[in-house]
C-alpha positions as protocol buffer text, in pm:
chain_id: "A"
residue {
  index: 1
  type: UNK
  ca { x: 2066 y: 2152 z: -1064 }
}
residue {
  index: 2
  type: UNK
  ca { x: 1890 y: 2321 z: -1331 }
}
residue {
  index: 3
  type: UNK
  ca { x: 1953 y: 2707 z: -1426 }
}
residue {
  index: 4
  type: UNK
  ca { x: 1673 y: 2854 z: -1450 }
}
residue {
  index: 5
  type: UNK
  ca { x: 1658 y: 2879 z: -1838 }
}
residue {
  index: 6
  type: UNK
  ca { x: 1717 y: 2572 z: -1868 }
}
residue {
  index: 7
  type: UNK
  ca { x: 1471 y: 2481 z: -1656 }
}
residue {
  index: 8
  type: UNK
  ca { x: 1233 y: 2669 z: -1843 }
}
residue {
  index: 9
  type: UNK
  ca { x: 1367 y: 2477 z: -2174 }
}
residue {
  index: 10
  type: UNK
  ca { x: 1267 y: 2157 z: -2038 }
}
residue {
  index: 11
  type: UNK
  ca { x: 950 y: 2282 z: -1934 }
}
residue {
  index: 12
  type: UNK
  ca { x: 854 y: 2364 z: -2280 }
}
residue {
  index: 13
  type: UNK
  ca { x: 974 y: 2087 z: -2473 }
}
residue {
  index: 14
  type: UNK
  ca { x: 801 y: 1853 z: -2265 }
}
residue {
  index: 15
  type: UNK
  ca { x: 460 y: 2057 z: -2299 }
}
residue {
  index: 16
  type: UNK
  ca { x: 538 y: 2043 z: -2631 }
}
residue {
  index: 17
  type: UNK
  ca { x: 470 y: 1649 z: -2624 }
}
residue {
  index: 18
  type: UNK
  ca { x: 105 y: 1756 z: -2465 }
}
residue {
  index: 19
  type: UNK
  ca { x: 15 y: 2084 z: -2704 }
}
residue {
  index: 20
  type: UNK
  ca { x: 114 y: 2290 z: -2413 }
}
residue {
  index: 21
  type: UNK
  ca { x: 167 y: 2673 z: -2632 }
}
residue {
  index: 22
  type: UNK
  ca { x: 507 y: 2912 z: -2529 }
}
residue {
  index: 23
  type: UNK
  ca { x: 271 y: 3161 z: -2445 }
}
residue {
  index: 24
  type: UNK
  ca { x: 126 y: 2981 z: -2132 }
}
residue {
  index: 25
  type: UNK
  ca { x: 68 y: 3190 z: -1830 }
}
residue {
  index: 26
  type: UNK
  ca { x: 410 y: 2966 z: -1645 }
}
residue {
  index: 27
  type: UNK
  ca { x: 615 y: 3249 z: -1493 }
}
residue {
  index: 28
  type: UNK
  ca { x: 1000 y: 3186 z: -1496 }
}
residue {
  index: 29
  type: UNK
  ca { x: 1166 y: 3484 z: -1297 }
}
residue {
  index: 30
  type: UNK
  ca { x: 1505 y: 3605 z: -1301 }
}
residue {
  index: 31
  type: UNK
  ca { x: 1517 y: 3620 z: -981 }
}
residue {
  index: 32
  type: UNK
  ca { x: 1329 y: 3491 z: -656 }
}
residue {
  index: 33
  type: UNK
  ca { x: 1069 y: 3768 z: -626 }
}
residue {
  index: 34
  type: UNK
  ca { x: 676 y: 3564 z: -710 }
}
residue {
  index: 35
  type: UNK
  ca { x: 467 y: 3729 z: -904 }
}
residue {
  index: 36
  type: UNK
  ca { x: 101 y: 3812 z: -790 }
}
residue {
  index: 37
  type: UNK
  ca { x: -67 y: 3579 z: -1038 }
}
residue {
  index: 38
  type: UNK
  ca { x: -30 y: 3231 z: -1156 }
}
residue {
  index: 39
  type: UNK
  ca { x: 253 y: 2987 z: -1143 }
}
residue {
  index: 40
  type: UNK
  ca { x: 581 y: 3115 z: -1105 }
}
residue {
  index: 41
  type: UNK
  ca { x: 874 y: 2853 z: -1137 }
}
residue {
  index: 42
  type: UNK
  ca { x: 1237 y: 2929 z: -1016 }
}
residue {
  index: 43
  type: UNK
  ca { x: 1569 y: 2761 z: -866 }
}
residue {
  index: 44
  type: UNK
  ca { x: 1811 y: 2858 z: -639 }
}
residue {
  index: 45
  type: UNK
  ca { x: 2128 y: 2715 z: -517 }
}
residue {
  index: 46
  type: UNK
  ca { x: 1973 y: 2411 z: -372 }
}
residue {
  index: 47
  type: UNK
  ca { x: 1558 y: 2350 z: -465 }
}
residue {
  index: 48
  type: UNK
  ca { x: 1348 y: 2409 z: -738 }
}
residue {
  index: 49
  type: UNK
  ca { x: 1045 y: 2592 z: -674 }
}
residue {
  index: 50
  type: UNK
  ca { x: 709 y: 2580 z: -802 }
}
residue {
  index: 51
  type: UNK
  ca { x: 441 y: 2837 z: -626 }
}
residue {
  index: 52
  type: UNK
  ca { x: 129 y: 2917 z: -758 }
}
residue {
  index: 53
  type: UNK
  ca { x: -59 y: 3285 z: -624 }
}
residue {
  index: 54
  type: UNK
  ca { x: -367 y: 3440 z: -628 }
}
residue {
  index: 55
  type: UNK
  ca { x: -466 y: 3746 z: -534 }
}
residue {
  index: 56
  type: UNK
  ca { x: -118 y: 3821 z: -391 }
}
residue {
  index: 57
  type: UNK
  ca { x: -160 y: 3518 z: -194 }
}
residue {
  index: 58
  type: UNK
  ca { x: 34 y: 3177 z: -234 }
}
residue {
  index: 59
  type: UNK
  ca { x: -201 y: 2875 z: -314 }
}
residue {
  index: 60
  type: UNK
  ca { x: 9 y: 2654 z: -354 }
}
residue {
  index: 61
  type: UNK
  ca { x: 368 y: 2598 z: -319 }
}
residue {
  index: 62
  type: UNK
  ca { x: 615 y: 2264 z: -365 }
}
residue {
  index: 63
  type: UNK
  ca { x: 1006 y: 2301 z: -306 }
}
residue {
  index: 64
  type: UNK
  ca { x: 1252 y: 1991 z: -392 }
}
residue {
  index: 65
  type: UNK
  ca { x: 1572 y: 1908 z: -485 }
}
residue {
  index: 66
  type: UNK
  ca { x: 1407 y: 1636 z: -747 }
}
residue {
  index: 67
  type: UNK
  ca { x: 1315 y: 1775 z: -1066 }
}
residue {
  index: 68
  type: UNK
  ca { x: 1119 y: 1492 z: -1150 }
}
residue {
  index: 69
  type: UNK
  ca { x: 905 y: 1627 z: -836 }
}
residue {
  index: 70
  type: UNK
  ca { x: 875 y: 1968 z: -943 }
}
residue {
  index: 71
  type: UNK
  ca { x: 790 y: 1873 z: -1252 }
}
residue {
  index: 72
  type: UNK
  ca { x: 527 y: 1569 z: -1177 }
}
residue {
  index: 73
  type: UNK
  ca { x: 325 y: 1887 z: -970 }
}
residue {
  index: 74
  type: UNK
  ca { x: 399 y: 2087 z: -1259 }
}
residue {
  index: 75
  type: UNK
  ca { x: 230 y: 1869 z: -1570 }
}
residue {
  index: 76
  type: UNK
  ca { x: -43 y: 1769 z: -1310 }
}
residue {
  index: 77
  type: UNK
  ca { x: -187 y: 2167 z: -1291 }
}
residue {
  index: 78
  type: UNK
  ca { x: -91 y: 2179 z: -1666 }
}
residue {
  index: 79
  type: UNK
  ca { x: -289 y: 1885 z: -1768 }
}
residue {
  index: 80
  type: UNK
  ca { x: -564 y: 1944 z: -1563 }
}
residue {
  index: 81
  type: UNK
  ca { x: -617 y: 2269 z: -1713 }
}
residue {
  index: 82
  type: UNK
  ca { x: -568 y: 2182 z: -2042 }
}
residue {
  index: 83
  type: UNK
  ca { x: -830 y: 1926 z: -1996 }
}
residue {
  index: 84
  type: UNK
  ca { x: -1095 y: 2161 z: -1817 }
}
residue {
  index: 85
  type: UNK
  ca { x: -1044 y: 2388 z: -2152 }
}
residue {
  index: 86
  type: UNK
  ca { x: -1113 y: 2088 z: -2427 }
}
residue {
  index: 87
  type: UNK
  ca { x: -1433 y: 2019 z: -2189 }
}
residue {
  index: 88
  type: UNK
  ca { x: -1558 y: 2390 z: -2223 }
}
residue {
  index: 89
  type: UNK
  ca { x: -1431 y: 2388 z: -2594 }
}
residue {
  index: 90
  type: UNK
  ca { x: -1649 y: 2066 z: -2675 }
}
């Protein structure tokens, strides 16, 4: 299991392979408390979590003890944001 830096390390130098910028809205807490907005990752003992809110309000949320799970749900919201942007952009 993952700390949660690390975590966030892998994270980022996979987006890296994609363009994905350090300064994306992904969340990494210290600890467990979400965040009102946007994706917030973290890991516990046992599970990674990825949750995304709005409005105070989870949207979605995915818990596993694969990281190749987490991070499959992960790349899918990154990529299909990244892509809605290039459409706007062009």
């Amino acid at each position: 299991m993952l700390t949660p830096t690390e975590m966030r390390d892998k994270v980022y130098e996979l987006g890296q392979r994609i363009g994905l910028d350090k300064d994306s809205n992904l969340l990494f807490p210290e600890d467990e408390n979400l965040h009102g907005e946007g994706a917030s990752i973290h890991v516990n003992d046992t599970l990674y979590h990825y949750t995304i809110m709005e409005r105070g309000k989870v949207v979605k949320e995915y818990e596993s003890k694969d990281l190749d799970e987490i991070l499959f749900q992960l790349f899918y919201d990154i990529t299909f944001d990244m892509a809605c942007k290039y459409e706007l952009e062009h």
